[in-house]
C-alpha positions in Angstrom: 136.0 85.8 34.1 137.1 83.6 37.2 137.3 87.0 39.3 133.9 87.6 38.8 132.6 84.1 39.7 135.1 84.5 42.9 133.6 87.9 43.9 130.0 86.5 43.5 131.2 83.6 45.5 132.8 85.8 48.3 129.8 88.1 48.2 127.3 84.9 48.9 129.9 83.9 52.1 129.9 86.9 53.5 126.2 87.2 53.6 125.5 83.7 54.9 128.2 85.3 57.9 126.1 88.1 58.5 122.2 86.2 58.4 124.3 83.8 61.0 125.4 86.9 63.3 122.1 88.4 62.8 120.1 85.1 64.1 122.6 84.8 66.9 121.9 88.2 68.0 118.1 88.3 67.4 118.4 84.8 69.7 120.2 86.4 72.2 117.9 89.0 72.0 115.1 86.8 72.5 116.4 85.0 75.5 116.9 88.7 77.3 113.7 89.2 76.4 112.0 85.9 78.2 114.1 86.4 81.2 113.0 89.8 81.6 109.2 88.6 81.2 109.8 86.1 83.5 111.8 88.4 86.3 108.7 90.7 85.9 106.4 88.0 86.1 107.8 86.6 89.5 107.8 90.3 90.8 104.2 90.4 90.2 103.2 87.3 91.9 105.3 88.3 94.9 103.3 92.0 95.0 99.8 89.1 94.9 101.3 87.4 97.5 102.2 90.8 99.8 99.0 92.4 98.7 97.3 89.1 100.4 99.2 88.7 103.3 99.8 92.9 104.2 96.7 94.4 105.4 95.7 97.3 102.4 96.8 100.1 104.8 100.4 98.2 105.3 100.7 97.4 101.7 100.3 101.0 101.1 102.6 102.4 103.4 105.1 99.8 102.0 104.1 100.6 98.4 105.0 104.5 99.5 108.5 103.1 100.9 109.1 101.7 97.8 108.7 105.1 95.7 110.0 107.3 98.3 113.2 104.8 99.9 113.9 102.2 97.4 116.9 100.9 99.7 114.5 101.0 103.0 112.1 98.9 100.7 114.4 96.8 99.7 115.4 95.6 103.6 112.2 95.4 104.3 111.2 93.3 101.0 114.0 90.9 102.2 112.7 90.6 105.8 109.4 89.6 104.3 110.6 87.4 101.4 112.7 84.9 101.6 114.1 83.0 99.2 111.4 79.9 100.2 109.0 82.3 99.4 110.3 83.3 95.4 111.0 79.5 95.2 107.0 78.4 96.2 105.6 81.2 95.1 103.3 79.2 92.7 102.2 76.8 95.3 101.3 80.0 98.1 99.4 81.8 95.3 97.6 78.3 94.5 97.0 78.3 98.4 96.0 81.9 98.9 93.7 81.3 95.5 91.9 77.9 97.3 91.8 79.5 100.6 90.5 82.7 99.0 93.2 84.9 101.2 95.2 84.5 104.4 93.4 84.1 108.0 95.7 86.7 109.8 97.7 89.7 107.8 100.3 91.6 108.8 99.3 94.2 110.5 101.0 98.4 109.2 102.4 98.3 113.2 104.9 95.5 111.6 105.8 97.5 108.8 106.6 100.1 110.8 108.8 98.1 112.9 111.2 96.6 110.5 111.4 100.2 108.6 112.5 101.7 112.0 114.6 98.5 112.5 116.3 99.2 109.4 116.8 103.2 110.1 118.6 102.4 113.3 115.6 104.2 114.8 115.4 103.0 118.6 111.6 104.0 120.2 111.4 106.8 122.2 108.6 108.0 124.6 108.6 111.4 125.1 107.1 113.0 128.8 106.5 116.8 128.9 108.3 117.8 132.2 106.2 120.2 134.4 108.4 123.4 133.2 106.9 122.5 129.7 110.2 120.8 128.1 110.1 117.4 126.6 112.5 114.7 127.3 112.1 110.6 126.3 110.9 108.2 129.2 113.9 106.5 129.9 115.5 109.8 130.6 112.3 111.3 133.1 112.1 108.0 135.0 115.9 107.4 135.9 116.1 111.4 137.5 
């Protein structure tokens, strides 16, 4: 008779154990979960904030960075935002919101220029000689 009052007992222990290991993990769970809302929500006030200070054609080409060259983007997201910027990002959207947008945006030339900056890509100008071949400025001006 005691054994069964002993199993029963056991039994009811081992279940409290696993409702406590369940909550813990559900918790945890639910922590992931509100860090990942709030990762996501910061990454959608920073695309508010670029998509008011980029001028629609540089937001576009830097949207199309982003699919295309997620490591490009990625310089080129860190060139724009600083870590000021993800810390006030609340206060420039309040700003953006009261001033109903930014006076000057950044123009697709300055896109442009950080990618290239970021590809190692120096400018060159090319000049068609008069036999017809091409060759960069530097190059036609120095002969």
């Amino acid at each position: 008779m005691m054994d069964d009052h002993n199993d029963e007992s056991e039994q009811h222990e081992l279940e409290k154990l696993r409702l406590k290991k369940m909550k813990a993990l559900m918790d945890t769970q639910k922590r992931q979960q509100a860090t990942r809302e709030r990762v996501v929500s910061i990454n959608d006030k920073i695309i508010y904030v670029l998509r008011a200070v980029l001028d629609p054609e540089a937001f576009s080409y830097l949207e199309k960075i982003r699919s295309n060259e997620p490591m490009i983007y990625q310089a080129i997201f860190n060139e724009l935002v600083s870590p000021d910027v993800i810390n006030n990002i609340d206060y420039l959207i309040a700003i953006i919101n009261r001033q109903g947008g930014v006076p000057r945006k950044i123009p697709l030339d300055a896109i442009i220029y950080l990618e290239r900056k970021i590809k190692g890509i120096k400018g060159k100008i090319q000049v068609k000689k008069g036999d017809g071949e091409m060759m960069d400025l530097g190059s036609f001006l120095t002969k």
